[in-house]
C-alpha positions as CSV (number, residue, x, y, z in Angstrom):
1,X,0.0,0.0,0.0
2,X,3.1,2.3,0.0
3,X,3.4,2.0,-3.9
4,X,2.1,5.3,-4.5
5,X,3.8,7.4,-1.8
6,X,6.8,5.6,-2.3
7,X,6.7,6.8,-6.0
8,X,5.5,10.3,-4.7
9,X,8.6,10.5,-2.4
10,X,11.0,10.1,-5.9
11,X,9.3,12.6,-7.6
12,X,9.3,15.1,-4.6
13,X,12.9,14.3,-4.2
14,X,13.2,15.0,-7.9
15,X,11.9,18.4,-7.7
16,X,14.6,19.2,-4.9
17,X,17.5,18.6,-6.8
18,X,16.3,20.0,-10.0
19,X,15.5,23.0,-8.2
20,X,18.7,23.4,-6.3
21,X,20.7,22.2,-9.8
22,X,19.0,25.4,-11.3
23,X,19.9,27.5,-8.1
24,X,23.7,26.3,-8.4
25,X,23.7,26.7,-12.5
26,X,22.7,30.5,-12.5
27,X,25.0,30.6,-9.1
28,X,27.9,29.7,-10.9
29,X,27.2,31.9,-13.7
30,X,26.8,35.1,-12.4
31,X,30.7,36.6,-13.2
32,X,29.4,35.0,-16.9
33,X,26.3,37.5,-16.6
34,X,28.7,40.4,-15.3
35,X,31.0,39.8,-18.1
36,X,28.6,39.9,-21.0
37,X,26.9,42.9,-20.0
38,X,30.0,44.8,-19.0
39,X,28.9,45.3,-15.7
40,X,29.7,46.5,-12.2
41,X,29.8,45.4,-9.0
42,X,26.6,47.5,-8.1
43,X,24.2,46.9,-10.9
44,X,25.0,43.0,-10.2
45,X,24.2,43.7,-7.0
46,X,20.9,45.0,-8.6
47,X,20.2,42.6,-10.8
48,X,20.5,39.8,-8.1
49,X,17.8,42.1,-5.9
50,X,15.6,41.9,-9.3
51,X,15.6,38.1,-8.4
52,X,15.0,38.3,-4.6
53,X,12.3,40.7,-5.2
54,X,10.5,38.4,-7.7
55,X,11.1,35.7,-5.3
56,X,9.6,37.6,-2.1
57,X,6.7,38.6,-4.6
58,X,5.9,35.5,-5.6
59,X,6.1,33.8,-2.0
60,X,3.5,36.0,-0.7
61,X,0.8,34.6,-3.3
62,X,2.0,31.3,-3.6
63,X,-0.3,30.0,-0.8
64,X,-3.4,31.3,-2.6
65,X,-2.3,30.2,-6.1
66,X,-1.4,26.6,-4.9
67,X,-5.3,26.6,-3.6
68,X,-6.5,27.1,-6.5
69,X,-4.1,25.0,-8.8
70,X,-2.7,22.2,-6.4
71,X,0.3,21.6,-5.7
72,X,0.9,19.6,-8.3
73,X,0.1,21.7,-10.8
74,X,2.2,24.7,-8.9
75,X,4.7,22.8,-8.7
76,X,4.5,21.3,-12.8
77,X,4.4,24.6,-13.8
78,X,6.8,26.7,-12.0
79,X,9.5,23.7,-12.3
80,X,9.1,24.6,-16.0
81,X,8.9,28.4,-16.1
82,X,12.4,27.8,-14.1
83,X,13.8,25.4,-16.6
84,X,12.9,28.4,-19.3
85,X,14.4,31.2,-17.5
86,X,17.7,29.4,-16.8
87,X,17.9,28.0,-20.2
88,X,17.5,32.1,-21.4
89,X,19.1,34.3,-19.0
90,X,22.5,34.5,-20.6
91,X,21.0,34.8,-24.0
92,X,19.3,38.0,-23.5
93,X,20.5,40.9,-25.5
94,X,20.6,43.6,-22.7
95,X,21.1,44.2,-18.9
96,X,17.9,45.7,-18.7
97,X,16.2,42.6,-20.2
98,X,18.8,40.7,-18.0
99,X,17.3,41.9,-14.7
100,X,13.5,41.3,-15.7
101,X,14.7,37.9,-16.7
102,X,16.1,37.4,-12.8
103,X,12.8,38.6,-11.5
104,X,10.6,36.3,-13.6
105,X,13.2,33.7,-12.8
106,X,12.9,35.1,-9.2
107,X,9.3,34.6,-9.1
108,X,9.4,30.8,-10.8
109,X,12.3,29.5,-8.4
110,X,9.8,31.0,-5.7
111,X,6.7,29.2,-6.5
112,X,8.9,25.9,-7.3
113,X,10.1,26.1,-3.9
114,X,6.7,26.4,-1.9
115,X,4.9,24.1,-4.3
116,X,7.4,20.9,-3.8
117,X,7.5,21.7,-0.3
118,X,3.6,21.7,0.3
119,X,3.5,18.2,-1.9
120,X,6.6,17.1,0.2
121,X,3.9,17.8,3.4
122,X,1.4,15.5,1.6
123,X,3.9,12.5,0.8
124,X,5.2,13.2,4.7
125,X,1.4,12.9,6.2
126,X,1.1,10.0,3.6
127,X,3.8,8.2,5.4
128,X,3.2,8.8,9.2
129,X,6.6,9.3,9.3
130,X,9.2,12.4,8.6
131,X,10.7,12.9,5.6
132,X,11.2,16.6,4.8
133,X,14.7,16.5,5.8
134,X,15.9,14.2,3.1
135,X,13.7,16.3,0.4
136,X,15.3,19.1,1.3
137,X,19.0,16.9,1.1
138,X,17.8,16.5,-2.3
139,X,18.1,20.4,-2.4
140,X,22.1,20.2,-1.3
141,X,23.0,17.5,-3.6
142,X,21.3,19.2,-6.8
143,X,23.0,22.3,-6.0
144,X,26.7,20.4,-5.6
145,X,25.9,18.2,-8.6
146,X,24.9,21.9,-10.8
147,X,28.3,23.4,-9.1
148,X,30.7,20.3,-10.0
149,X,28.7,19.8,-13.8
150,X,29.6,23.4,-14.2
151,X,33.0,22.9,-13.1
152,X,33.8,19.6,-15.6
153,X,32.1,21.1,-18.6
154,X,34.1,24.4,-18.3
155,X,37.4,22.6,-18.3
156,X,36.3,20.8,-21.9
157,X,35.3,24.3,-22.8
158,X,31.7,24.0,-23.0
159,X,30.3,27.4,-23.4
160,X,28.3,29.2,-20.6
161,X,25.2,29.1,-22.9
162,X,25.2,25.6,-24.3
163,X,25.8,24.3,-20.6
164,X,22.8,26.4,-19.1
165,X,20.8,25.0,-22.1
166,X,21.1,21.2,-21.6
167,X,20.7,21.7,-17.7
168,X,17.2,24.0,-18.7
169,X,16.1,21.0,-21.2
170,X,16.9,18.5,-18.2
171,X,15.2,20.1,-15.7
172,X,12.0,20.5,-18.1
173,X,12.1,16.8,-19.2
174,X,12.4,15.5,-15.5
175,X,9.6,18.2,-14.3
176,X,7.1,16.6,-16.9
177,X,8.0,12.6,-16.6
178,X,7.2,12.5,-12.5
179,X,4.3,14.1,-12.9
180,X,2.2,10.9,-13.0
181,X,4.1,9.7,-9.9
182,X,3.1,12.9,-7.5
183,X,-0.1,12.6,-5.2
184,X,-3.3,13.7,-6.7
185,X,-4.2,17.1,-4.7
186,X,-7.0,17.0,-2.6
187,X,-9.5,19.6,-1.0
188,X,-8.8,20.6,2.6
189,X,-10.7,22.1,5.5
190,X,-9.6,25.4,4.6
191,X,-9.8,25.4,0.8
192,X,-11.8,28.6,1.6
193,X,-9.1,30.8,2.8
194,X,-6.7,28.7,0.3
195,X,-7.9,31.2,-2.7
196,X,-6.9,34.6,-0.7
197,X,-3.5,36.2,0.1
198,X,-2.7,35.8,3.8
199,X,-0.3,38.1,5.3
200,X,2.2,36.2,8.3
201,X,0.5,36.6,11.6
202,X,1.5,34.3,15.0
203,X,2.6,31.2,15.5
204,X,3.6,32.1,11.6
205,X,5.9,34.9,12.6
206,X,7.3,32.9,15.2
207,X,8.1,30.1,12.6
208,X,9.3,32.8,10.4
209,X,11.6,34.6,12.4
210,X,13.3,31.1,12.9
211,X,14.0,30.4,9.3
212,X,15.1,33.9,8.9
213,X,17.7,33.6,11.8
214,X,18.9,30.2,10.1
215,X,18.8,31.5,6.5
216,X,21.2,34.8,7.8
217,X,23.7,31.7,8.5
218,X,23.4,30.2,5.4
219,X,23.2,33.0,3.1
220,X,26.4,34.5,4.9
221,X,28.1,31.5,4.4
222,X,27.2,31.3,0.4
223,X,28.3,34.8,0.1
224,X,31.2,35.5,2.8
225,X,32.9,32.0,3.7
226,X,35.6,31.9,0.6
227,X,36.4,35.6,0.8
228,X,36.8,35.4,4.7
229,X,39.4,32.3,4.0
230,X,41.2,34.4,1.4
231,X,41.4,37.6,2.8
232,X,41.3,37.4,6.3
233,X,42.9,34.4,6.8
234,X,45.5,34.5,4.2
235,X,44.4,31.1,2.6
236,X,45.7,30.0,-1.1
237,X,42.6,30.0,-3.5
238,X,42.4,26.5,-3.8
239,X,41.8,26.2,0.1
240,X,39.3,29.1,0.3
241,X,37.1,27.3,-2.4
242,X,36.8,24.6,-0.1
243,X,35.1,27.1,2.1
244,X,31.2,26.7,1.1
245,X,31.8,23.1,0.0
246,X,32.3,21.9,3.7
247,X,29.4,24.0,4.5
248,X,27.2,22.5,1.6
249,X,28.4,18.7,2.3
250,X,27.8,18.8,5.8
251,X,24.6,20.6,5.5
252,X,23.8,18.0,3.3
253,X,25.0,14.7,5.6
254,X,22.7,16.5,8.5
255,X,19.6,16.8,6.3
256,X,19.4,12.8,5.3
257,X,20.4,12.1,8.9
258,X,17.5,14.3,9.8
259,X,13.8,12.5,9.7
260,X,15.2,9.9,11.7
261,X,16.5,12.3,14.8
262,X,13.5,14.5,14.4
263,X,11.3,11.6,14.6
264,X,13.6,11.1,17.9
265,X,13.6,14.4,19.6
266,X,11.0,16.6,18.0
267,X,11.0,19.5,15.6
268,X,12.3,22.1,18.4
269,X,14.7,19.9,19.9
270,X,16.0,19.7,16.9
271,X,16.2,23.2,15.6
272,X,17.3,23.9,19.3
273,X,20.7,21.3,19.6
274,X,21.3,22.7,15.8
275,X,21.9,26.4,16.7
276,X,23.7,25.8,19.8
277,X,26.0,23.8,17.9
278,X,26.0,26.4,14.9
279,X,26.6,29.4,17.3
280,X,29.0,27.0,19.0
281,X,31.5,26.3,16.1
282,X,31.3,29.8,14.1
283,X,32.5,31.5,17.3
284,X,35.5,28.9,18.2
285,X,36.4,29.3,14.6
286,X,36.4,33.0,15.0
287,X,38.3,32.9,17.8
288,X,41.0,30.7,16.8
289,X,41.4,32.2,13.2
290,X,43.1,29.3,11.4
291,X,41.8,28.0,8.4
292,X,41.7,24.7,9.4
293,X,39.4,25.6,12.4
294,X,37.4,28.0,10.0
295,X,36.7,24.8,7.7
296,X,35.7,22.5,10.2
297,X,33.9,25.0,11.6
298,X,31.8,26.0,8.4
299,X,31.1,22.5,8.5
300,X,29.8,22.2,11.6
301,X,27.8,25.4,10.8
302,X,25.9,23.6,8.3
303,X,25.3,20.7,10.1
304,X,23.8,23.2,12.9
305,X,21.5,24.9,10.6
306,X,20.8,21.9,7.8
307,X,17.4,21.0,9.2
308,X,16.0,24.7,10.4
309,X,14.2,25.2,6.8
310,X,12.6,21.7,6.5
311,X,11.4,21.4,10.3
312,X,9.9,24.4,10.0
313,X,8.0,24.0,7.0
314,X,7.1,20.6,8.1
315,X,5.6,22.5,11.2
316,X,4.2,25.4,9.5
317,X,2.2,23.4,7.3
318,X,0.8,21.3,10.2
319,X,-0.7,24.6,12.2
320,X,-5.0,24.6,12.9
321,X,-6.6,26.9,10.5
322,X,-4.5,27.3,7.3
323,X,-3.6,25.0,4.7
324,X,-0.5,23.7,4.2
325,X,0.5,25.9,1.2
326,X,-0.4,29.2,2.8
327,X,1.5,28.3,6.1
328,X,5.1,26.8,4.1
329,X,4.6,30.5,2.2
330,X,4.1,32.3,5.6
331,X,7.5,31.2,7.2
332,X,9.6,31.2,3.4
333,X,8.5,35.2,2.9
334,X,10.3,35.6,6.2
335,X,12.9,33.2,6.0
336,X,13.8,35.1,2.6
337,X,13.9,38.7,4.0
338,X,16.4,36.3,6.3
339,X,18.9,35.1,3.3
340,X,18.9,38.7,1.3
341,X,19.4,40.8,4.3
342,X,21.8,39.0,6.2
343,X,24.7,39.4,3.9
344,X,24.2,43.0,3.3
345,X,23.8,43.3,6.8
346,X,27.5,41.4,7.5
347,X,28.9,43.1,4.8
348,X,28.5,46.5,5.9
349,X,29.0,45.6,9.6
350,X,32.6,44.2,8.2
351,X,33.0,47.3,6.6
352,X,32.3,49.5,9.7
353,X,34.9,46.9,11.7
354,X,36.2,43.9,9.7
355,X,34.7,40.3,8.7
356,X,35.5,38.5,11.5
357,X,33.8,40.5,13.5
358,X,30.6,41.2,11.1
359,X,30.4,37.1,10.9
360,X,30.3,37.1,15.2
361,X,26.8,38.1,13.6
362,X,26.2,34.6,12.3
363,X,26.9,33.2,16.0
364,X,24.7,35.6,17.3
365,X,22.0,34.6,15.4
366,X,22.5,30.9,15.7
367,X,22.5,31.3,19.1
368,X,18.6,33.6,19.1
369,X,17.6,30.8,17.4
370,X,18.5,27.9,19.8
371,X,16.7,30.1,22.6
372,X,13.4,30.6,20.4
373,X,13.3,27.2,19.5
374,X,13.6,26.1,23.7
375,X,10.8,28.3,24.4
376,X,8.6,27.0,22.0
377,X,9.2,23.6,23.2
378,X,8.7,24.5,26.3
379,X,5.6,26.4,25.7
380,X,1.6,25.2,26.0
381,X,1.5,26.2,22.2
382,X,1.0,24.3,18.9
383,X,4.6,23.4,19.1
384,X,5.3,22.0,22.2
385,X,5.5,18.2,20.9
386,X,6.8,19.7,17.5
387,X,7.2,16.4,15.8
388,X,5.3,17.7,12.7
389,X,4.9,14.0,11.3
């Protein structure tokens, strides 16, 4: 009797890697964008806040748009609309047609995202059992897999254009052949509230805020990690690049271990031990300023934070009143505000002190998390028992 969300398990965890192979392929092309268009620092910096925009836009309808569509057809479509924007993004003939392309793809990636995750919450309640940990590992080893096919087709001199072509016709292809696999969506409770826009309000803020103190880890450590091995530390390049891969692996590793240790100490628990531990090892690293300390302690950073985003969800989508689409959408607007401000946010702090200190933030942080996440556990609240599964 497990034949069908067995099956819908393989296509969710197709979705994650497909969308965090499209993540990593216009990731690793971004100096490719710069270079085309001739452009600077600051309108890259722009055209990257084109994409979080269309991201944070989308996020705040998603909940209302998967109620009327389903996830599965959310999910269908936006996997394709991303395919189409990757596959066309370095083919445009302008900047300015280069940054409404990075909000449309903005706005796809963002819809892909909350649509797998609320069918990810149907194939989890279909089991009885956790499994949005290891969808979301899916995530990590899509975007390694995008960063190291990048990698091996540059050195046989692929160009930029052919490469982000074969990945958008692969992620299209995939995106239609598991459609027959995924769960068939089905009416809720709250269908009637499914069709409206639903700004974050309690236990939803307080879900939120959580993701967004996880995702200032994790989006200081996509932008900040190599550069503080090179610069601060002194590291060769070929040591600094090892940077964000120790974070991604381990971050990876602690997402499949996951569902099992969730299932183990609840969702809260969880998030809890995780931010100690990530507050824990950014500040020893900090402190002893070595890079062999900062890469074991990046490592240990992602291991910390690896399941905040998937517990949360998980538990978001399990909340009285709202569907499960309208609360994953809740918690991503403000995990997302999270990952774009935070490394501004460090980035000006290290220019007001130094980088060291601006990433003491990221401990900081970590550490507001672990005592949010105990108090919710300990509170009479939805989210005492916090096993969301």
């Amino acid at each position: 009797m497990f034949t069908a969300p067995r099956s819908a398990r393989w296509a969710t965890s197709a979705h994650f890697f497909l969308n965090g192979l499209s993540f990593a392929t216009w990731g690793v092309h971004v100096p490719t964008f710069k270079y085309l268009h001739g452009l600077s620092d600051a309108e890259v910096a722009l055209a990257m806040l084109a994409a979080g925009v269309g991201a944070l836009f989308a996020v705040l309808w998603a909940g209302a748009l998967i109620g009327r569509l389903g996830a599965r057809g959310v999910c269908t479509g936006a996997g394709l609309m991303t395919a189409l924007a990757i596959g066309v993004l370095l083919q445009l003939p302008s900047y300015l047609a280069g940054v409404i392309g990075l909000f449309v793809f903005g706005i796809a990636n963002s819809l892909f995202d909350v649509a797998m995750n609320a069918h990810a919450v149907e194939v989890e309640t279909a089991y009885a059992r956790p499994i949005m940990s290891s969808c979301h590992g899916f995530f990590s080893l899509g975007g390694l897999f995008g960063a190291a096919l990048a990698s091996m087709l540059a050195v046989v001199d692929v160009t930029a254009t052919t490469h982000t072509l074969w990945v958008a016709v692969g992620v299209a292809a995939i995106t239609v052949m598991v459609v027959p696999a995924m769960l068939p969506d089905r009416a809720s409770a709250a269908d009637e509230a499914a069709h409206s826009f639903m700004r974050p309000h309690g236990v939803i803020v307080l879900l939120g805020t959580m993701a967004a103190l996880g995702l200032v880890a994790e989006g200081a450590m996509y932008d900040w990690s190599v550069l503080y091995l090179r610069e601060s530390l002194g590291s060769p390049q070929a040591l600094a690049a090892l940077g964000y891969a120790a974070f991604s692996i381990a971050m990876a590793i602690g997402r499949f271990a996951g569902d099992r240790i969730r299932a183990r100490l609840g969702a809260m628990v969880l998030i809890s031990s995780g931010g100690v531990l990530a507050a824990a090892a950014m500040f020893i690293a900090l402190l002893i300023g070595h890079p062999v300390a900062a890469l074991a302690g990046f490592a240990l950073v992602g291991l910390g934070i690896s399941n905040i985003v998937p517990v949360l969800f998980s538990c978001a989508s399990r909340l009285p009143g709202i569907t499960p689409a309208h609360g994953i959408a809740g918690v991503a607007s403000l995990g997302y505000l999270g990952f774009l401000s935070g490394p501004p946010m460090i980035g000006a702090v290290a220019q007001l002190t130094s980088l060291p200190v601006a990433l003491g933030l990221v401990a900081l942080f970590a550490a507001a998390l672990a005592l949010l996440a105990r108090h919710s556990a300990r509170s009479d609240g939805p989210l005492r028992t916090g096993s969301g599964g």
